[in-house]
N, CA, C and O atoms as a GROMACS GRO file, in nm:
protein
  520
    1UNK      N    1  -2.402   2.702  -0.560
    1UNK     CA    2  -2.270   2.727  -0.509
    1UNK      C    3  -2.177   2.781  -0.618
    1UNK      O    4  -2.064   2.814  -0.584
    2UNK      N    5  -2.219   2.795  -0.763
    2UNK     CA    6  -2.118   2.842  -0.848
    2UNK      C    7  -2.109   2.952  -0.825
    2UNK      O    8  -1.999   3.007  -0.828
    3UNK      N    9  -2.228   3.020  -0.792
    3UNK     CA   10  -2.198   3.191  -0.805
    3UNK      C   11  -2.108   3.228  -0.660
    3UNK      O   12  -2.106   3.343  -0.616
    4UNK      N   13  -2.053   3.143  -0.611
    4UNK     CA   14  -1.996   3.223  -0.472
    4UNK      C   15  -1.850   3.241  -0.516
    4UNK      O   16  -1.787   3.175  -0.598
    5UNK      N   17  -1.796   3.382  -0.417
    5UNK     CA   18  -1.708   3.418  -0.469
    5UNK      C   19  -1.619   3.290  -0.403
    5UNK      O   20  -1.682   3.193  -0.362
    6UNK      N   21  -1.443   3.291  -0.392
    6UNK     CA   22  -1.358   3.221  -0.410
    6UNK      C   23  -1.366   3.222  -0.221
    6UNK      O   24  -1.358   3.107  -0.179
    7UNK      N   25  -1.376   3.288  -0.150
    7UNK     CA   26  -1.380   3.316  -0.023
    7UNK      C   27  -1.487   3.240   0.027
    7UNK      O   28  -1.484   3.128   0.079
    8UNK      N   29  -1.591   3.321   0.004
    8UNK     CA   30  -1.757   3.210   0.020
    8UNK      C   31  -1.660   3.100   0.043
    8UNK      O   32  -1.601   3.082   0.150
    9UNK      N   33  -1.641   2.994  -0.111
    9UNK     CA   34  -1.695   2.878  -0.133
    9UNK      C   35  -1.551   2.829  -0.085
    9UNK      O   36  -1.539   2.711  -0.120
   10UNK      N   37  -1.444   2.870  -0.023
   10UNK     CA   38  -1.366   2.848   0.058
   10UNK      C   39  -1.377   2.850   0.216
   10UNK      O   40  -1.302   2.780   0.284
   11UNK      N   41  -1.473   2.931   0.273
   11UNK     CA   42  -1.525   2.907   0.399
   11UNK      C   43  -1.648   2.799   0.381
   11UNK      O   44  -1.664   2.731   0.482
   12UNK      N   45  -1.728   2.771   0.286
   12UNK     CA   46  -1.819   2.692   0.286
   12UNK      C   47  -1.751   2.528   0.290
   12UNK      O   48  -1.809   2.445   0.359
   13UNK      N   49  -1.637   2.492   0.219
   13UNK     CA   50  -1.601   2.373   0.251
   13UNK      C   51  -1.547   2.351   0.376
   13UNK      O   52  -1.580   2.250   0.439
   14UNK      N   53  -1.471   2.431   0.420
   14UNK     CA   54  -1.416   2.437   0.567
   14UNK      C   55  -1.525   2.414   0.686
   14UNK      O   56  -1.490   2.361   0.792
   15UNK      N   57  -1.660   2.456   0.663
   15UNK     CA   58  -1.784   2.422   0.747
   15UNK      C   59  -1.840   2.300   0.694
   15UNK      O   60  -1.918   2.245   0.772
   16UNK      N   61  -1.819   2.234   0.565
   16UNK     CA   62  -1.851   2.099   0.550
   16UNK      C   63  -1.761   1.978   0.590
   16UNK      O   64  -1.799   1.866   0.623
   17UNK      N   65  -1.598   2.038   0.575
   17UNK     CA   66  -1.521   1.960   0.647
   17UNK      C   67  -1.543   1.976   0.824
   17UNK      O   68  -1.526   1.880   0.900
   18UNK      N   69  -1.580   2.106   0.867
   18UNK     CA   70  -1.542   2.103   0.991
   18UNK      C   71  -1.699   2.015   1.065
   18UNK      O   72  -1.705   1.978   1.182
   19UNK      N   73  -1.786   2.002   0.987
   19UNK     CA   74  -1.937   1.932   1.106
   19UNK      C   75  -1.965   1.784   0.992
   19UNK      O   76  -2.079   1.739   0.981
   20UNK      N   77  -1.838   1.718   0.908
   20UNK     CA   78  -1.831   1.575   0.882
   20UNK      C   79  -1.815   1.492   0.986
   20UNK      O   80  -1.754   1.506   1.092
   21UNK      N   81  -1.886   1.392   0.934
   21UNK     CA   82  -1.856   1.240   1.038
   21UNK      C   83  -1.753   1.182   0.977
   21UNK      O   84  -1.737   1.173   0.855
   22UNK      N   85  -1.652   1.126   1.098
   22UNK     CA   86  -1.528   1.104   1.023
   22UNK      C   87  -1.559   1.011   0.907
   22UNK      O   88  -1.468   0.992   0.826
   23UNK      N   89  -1.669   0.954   0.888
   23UNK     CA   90  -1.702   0.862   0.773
   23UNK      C   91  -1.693   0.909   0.614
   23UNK      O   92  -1.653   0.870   0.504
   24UNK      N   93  -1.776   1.046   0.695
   24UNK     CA   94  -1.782   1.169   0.541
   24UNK      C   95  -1.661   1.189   0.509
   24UNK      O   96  -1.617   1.176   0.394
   25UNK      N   97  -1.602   1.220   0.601
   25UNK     CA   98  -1.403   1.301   0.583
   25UNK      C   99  -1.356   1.184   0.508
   25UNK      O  100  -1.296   1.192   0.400
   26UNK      N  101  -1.387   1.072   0.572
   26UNK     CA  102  -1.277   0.982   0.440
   26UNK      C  103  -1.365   0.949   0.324
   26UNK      O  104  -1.300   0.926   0.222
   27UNK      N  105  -1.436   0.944   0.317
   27UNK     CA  106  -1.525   0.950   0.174
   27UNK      C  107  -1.472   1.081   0.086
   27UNK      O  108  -1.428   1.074  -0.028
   28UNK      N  109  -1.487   1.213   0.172
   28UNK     CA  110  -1.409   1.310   0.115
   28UNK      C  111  -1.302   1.322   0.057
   28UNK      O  112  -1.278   1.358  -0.058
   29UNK      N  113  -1.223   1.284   0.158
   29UNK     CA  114  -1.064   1.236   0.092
   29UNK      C  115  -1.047   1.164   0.016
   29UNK      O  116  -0.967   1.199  -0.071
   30UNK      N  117  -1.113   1.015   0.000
   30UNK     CA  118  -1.076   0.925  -0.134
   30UNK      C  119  -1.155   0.994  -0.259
   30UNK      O  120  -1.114   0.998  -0.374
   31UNK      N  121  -1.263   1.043  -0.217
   31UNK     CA  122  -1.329   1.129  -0.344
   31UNK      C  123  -1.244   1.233  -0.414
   31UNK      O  124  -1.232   1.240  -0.536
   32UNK      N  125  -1.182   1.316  -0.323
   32UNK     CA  126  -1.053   1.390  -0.406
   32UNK      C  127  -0.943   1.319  -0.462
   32UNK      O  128  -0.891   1.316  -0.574
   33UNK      N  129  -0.922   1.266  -0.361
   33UNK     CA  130  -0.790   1.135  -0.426
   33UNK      C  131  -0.820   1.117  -0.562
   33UNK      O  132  -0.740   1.154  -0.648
   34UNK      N  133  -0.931   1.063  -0.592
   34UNK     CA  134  -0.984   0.981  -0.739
   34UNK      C  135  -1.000   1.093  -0.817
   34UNK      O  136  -0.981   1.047  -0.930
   35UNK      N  137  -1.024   1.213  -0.830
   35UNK     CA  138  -1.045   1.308  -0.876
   35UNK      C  139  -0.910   1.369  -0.899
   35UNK      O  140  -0.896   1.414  -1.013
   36UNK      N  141  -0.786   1.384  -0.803
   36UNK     CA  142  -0.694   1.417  -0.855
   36UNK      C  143  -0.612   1.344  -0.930
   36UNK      O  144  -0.532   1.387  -1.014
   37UNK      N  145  -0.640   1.200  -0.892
   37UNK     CA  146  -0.607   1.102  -0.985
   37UNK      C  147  -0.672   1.113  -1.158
   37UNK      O  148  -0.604   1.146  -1.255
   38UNK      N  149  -0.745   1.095  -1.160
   38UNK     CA  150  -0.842   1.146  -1.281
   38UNK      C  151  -0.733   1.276  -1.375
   38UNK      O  152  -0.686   1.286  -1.488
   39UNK      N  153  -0.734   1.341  -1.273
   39UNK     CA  154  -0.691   1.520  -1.359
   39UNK      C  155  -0.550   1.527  -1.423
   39UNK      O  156  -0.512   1.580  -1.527
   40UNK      N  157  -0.466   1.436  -1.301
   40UNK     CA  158  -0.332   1.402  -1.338
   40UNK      C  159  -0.275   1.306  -1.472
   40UNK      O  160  -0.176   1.305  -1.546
   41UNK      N  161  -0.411   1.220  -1.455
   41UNK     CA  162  -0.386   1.142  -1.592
   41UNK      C  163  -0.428   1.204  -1.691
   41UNK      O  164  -0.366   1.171  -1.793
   42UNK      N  165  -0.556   1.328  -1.718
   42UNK     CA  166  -0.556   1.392  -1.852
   42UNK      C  167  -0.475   1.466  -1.853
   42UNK      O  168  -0.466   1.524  -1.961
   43UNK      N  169  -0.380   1.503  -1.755
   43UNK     CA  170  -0.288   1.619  -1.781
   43UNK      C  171  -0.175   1.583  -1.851
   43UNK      O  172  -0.132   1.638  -1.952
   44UNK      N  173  -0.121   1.471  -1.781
   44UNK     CA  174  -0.037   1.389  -1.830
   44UNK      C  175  -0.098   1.310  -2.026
   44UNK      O  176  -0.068   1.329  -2.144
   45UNK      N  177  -0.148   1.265  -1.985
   45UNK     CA  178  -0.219   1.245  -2.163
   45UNK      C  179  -0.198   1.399  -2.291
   45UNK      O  180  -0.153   1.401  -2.405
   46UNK      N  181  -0.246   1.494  -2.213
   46UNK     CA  182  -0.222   1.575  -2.267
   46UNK      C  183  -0.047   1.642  -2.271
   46UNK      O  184  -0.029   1.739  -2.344
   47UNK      N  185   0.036   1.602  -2.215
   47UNK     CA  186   0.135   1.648  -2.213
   47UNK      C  187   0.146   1.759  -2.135
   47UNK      O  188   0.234   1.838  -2.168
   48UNK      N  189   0.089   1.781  -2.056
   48UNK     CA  190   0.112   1.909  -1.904
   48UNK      C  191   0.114   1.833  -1.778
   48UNK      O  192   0.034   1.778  -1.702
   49UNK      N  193   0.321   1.866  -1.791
   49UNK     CA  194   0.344   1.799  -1.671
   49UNK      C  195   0.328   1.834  -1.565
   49UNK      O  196   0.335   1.751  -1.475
   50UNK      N  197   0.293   2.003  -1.530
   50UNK     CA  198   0.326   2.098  -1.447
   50UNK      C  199   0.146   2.059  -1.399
   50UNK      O  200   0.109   2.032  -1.284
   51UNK      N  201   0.076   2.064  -1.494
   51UNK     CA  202  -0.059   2.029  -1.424
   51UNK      C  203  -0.084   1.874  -1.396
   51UNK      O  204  -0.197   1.847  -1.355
   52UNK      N  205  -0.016   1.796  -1.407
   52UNK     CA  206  -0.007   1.691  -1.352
   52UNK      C  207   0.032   1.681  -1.232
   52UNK      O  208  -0.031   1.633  -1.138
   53UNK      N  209   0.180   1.744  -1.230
   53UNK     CA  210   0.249   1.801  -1.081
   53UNK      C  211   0.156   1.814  -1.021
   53UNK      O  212   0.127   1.700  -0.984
   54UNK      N  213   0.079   1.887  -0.982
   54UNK     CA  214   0.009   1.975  -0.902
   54UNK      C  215  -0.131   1.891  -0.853
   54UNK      O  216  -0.186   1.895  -0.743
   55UNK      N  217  -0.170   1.814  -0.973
   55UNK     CA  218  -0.285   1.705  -0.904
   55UNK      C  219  -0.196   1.551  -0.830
   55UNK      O  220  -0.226   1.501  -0.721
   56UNK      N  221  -0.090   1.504  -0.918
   56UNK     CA  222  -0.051   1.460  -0.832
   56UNK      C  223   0.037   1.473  -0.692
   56UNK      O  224   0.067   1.374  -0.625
   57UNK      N  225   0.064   1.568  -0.667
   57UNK     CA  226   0.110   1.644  -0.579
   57UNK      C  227  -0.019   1.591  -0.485
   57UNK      O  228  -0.010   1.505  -0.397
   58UNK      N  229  -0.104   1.642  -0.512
   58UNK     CA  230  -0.202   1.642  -0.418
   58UNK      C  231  -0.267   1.550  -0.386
   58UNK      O  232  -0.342   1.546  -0.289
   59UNK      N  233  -0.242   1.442  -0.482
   59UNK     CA  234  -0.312   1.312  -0.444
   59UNK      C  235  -0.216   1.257  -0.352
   59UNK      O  236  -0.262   1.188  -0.261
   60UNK      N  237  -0.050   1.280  -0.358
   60UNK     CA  238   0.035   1.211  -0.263
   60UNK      C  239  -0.003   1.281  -0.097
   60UNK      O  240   0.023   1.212   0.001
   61UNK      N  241  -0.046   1.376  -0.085
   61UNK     CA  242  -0.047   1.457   0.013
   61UNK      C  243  -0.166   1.376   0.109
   61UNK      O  244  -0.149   1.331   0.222
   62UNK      N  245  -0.316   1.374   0.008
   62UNK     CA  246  -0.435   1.281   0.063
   62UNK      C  247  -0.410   1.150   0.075
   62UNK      O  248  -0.487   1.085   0.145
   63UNK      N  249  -0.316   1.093   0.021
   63UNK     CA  250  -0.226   0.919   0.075
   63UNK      C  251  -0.193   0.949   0.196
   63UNK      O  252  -0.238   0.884   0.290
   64UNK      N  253  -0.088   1.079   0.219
   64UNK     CA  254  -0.042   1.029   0.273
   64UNK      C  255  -0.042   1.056   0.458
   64UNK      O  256   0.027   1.024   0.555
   65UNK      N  257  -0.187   1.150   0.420
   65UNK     CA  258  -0.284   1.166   0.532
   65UNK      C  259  -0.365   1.045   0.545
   65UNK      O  260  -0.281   0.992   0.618
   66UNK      N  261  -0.431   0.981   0.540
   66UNK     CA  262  -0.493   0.874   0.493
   66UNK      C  263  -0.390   0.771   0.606
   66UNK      O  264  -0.431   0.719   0.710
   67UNK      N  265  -0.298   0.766   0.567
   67UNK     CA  266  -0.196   0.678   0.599
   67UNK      C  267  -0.116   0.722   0.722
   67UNK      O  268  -0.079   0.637   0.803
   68UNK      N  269  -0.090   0.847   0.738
   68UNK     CA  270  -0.060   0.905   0.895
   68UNK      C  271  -0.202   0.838   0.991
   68UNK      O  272  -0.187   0.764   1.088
   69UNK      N  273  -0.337   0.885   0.936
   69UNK     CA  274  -0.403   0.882   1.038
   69UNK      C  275  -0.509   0.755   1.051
   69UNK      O  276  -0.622   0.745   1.098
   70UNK      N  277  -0.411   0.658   0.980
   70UNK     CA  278  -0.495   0.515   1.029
   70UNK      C  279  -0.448   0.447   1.136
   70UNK      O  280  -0.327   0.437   1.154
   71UNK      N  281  -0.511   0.407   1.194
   71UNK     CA  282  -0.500   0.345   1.374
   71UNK      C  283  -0.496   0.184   1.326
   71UNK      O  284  -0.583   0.112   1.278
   72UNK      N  285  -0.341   0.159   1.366
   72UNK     CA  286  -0.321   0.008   1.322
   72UNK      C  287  -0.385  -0.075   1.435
   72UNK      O  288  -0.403  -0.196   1.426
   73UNK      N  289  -0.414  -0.007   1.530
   73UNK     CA  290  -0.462  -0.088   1.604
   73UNK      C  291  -0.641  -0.132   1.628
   73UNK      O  292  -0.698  -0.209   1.706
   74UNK      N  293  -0.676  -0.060   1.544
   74UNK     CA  294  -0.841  -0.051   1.510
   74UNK      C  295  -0.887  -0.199   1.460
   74UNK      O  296  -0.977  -0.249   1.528
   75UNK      N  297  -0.840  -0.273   1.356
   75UNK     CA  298  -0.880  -0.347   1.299
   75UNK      C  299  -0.762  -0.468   1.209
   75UNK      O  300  -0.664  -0.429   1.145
   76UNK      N  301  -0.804  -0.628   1.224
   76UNK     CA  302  -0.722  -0.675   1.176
   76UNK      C  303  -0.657  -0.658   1.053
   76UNK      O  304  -0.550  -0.716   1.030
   77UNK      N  305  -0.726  -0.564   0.950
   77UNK     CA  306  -0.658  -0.524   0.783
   77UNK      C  307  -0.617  -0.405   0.823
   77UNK      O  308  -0.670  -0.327   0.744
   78UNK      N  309  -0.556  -0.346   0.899
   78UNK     CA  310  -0.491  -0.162   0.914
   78UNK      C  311  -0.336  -0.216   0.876
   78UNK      O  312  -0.247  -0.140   0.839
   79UNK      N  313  -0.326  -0.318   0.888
   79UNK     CA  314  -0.132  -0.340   0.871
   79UNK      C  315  -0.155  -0.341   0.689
   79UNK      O  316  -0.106  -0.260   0.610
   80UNK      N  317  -0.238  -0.451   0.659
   80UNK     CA  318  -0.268  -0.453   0.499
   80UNK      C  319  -0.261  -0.289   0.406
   80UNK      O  320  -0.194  -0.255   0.309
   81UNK      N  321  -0.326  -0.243   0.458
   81UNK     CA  322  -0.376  -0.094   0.458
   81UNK      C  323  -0.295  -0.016   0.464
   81UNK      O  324  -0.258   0.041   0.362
   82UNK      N  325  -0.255   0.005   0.554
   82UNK     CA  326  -0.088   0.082   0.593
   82UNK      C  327  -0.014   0.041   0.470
   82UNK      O  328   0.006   0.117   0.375
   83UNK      N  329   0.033  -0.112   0.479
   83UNK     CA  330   0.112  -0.153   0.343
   83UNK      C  331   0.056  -0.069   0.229
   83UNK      O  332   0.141   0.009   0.185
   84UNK      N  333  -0.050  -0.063   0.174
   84UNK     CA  334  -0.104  -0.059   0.050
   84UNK      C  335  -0.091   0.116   0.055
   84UNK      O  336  -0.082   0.175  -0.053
   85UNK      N  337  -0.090   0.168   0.139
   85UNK     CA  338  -0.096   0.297   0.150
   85UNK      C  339   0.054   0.374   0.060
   85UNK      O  340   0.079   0.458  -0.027
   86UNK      N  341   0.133   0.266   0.164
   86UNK     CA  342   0.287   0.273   0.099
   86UNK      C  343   0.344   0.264  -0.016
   86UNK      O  344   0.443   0.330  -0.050
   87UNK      N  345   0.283   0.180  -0.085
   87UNK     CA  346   0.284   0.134  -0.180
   87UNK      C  347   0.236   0.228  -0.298
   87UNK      O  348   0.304   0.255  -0.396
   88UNK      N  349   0.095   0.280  -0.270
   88UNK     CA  350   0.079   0.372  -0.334
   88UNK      C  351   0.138   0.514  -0.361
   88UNK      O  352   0.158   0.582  -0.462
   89UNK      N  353   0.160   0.532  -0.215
   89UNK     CA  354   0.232   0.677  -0.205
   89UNK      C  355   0.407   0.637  -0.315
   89UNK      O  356   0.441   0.725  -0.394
   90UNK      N  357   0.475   0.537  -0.307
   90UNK     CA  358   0.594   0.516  -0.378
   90UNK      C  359   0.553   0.556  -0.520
   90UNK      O  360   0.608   0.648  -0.580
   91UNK      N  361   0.441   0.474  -0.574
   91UNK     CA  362   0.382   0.464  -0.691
   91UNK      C  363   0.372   0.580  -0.710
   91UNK      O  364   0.460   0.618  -0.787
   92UNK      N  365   0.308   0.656  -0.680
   92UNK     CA  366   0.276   0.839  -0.739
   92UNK      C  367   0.408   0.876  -0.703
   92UNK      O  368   0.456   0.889  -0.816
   93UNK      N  369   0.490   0.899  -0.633
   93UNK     CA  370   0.636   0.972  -0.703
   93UNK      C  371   0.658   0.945  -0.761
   93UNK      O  372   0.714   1.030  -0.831
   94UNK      N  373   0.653   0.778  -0.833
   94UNK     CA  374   0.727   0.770  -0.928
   94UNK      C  375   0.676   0.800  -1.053
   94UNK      O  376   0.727   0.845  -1.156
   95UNK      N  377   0.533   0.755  -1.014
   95UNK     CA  378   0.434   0.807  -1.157
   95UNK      C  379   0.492   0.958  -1.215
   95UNK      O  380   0.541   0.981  -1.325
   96UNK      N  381   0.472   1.035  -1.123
   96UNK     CA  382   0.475   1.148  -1.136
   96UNK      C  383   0.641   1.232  -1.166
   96UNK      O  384   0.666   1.345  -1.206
   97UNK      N  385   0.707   1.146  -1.136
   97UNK     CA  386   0.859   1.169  -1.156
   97UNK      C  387   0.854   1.113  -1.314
   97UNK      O  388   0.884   1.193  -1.402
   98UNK      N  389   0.840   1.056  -1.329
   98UNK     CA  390   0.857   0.956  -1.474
   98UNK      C  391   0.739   1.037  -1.587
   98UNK      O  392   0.749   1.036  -1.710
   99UNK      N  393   0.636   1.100  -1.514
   99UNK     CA  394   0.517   1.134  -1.581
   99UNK      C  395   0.465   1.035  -1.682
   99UNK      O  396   0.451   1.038  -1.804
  100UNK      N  397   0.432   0.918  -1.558
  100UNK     CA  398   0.403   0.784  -1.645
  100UNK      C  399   0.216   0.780  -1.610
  100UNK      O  400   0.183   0.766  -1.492
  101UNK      N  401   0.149   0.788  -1.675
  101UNK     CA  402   0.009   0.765  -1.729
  101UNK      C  403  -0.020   0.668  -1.698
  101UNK      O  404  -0.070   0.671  -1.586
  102UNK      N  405  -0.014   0.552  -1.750
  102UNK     CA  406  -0.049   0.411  -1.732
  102UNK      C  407  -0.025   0.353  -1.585
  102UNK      O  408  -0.088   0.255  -1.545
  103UNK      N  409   0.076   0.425  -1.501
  103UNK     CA  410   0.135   0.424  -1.364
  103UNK      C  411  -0.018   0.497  -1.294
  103UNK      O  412  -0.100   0.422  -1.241
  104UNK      N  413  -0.034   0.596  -1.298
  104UNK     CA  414  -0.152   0.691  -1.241
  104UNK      C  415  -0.283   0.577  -1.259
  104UNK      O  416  -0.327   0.505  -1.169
  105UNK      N  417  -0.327   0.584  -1.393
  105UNK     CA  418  -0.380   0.480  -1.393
  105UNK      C  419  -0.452   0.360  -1.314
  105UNK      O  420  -0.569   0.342  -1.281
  106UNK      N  421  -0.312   0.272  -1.296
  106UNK     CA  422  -0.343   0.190  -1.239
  106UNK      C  423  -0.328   0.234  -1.053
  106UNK      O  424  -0.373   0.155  -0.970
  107UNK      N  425  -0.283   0.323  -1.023
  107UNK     CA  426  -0.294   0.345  -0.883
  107UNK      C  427  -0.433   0.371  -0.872
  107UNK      O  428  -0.495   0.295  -0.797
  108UNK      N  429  -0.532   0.510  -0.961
  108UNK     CA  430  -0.635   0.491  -0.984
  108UNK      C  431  -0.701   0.360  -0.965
  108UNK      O  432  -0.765   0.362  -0.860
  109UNK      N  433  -0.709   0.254  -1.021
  109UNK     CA  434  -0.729   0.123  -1.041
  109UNK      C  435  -0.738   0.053  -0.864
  109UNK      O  436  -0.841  -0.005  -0.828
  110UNK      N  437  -0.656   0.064  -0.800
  110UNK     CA  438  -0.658   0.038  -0.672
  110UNK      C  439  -0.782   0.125  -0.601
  110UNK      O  440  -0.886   0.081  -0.553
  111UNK      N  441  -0.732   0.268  -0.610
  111UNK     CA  442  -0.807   0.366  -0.539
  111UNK      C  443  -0.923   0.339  -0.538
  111UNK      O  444  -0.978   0.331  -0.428
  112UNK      N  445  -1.016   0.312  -0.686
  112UNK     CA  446  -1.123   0.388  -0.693
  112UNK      C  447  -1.252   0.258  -0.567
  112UNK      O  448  -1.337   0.287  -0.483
  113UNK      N  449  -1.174   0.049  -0.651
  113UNK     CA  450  -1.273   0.021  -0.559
  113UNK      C  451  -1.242   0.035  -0.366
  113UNK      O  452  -1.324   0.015  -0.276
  114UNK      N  453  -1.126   0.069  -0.356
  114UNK     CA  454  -1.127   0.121  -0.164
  114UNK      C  455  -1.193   0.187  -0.118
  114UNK      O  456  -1.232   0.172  -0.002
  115UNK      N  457  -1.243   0.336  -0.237
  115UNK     CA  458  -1.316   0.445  -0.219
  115UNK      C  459  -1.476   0.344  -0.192
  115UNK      O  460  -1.536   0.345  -0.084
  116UNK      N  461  -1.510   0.284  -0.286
  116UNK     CA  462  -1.661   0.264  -0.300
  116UNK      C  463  -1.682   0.170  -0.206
  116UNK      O  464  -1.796   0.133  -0.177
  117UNK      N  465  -1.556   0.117  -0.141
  117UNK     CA  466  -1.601  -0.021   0.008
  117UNK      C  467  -1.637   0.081   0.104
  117UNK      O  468  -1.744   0.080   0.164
  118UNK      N  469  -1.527   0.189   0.121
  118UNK     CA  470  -1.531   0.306   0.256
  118UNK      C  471  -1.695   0.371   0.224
  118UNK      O  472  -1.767   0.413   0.315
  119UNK      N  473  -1.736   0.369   0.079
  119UNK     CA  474  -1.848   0.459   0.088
  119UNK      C  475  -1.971   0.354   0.145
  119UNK      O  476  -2.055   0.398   0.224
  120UNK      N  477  -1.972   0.236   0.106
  120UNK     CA  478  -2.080   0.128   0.112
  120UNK      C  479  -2.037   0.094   0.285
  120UNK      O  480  -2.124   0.041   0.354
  121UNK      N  481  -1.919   0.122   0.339
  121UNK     CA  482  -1.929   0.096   0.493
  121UNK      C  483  -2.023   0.206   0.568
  121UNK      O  484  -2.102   0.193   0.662
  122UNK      N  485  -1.993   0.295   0.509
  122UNK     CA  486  -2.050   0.444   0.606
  122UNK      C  487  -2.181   0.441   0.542
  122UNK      O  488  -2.258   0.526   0.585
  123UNK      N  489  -2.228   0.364   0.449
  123UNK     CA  490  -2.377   0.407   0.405
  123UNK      C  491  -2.459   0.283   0.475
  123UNK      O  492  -2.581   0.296   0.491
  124UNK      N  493  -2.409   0.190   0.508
  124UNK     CA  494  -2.432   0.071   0.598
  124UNK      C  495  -2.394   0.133   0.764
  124UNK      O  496  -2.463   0.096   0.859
  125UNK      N  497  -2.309   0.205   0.779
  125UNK     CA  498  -2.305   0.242   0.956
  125UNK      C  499  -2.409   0.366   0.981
  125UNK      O  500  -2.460   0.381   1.092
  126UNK      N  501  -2.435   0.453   0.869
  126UNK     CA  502  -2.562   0.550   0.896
  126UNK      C  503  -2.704   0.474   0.861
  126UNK      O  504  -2.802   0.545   0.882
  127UNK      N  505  -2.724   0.379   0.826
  127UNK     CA  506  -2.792   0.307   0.802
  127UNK      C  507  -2.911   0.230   0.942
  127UNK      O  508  -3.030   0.210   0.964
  128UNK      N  509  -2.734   0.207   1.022
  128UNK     CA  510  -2.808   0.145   1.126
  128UNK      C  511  -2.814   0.244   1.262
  128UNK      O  512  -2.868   0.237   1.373
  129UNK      N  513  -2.733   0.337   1.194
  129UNK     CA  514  -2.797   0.450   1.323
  129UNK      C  515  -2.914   0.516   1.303
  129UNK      O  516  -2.974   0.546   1.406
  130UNK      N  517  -2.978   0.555   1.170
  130UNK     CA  518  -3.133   0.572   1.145
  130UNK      C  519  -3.202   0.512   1.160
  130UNK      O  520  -3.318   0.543   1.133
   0.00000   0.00000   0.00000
């Protein structure tokens, strides 16, 4: 996939997002999350706020999809969830307003084990559909 041009490998994710199980899609999403989390804090370490901007920018955006499209009514922790969602999304403006590191960080810190429960649920629900 490196050699594809910018188009390719821009229609190629759009066909991996568009035939995901919503399981994949949020695995997807917290996987970027953590990744823009990641980029924002070397950017920030490094002193580039503008490339910090821009990953955290984007990590607030995947919160705060994440958080539009959870169904409180699905499960007894969606209110928990919702909360924590909030919480986070406050946290990255401010991280990112302040261009505070140790702030990113620790939102990171939250993120990464939610990501690896959502991944160990969907590898346990394809599990029992095989």
């Amino acid at each position: 996939m490196t050699n594809l041009s910018p188009a390719m490998r821009e229609r190629y994710l759009a066909d991996v997002a568009a035939t995901a199980s919503p399981a994949k899609l949020l695995l997807m999403l917290f996987d970027r999350l953590v990744m823009d989390l990641v980029r924002g804090e070397e950017a920030l370490a490094a002193g580039n706020r503008s490339g910090a901007n821009t990953h955290l920018l984007h990590a607030q955006d995947i919160v705060t999809e994440l958080h539009v499209s959870l169904n409180l009514d699905a499960w007894d922790g969606a209110a928990g969830l919702a909360a924590l969602y909030t919480f986070v999304e406050t946290e990255l403006v401010n991280a990112n307003v302040r261009g505070d590191v140790t702030k990113v960080s620790a939102i990171r810190g939250l993120m990464e084990p939610l990501r690896d429960t959502w991944r160990e649920a969907a590898m346990a629900a394809a599990a029992a559909e095989g």
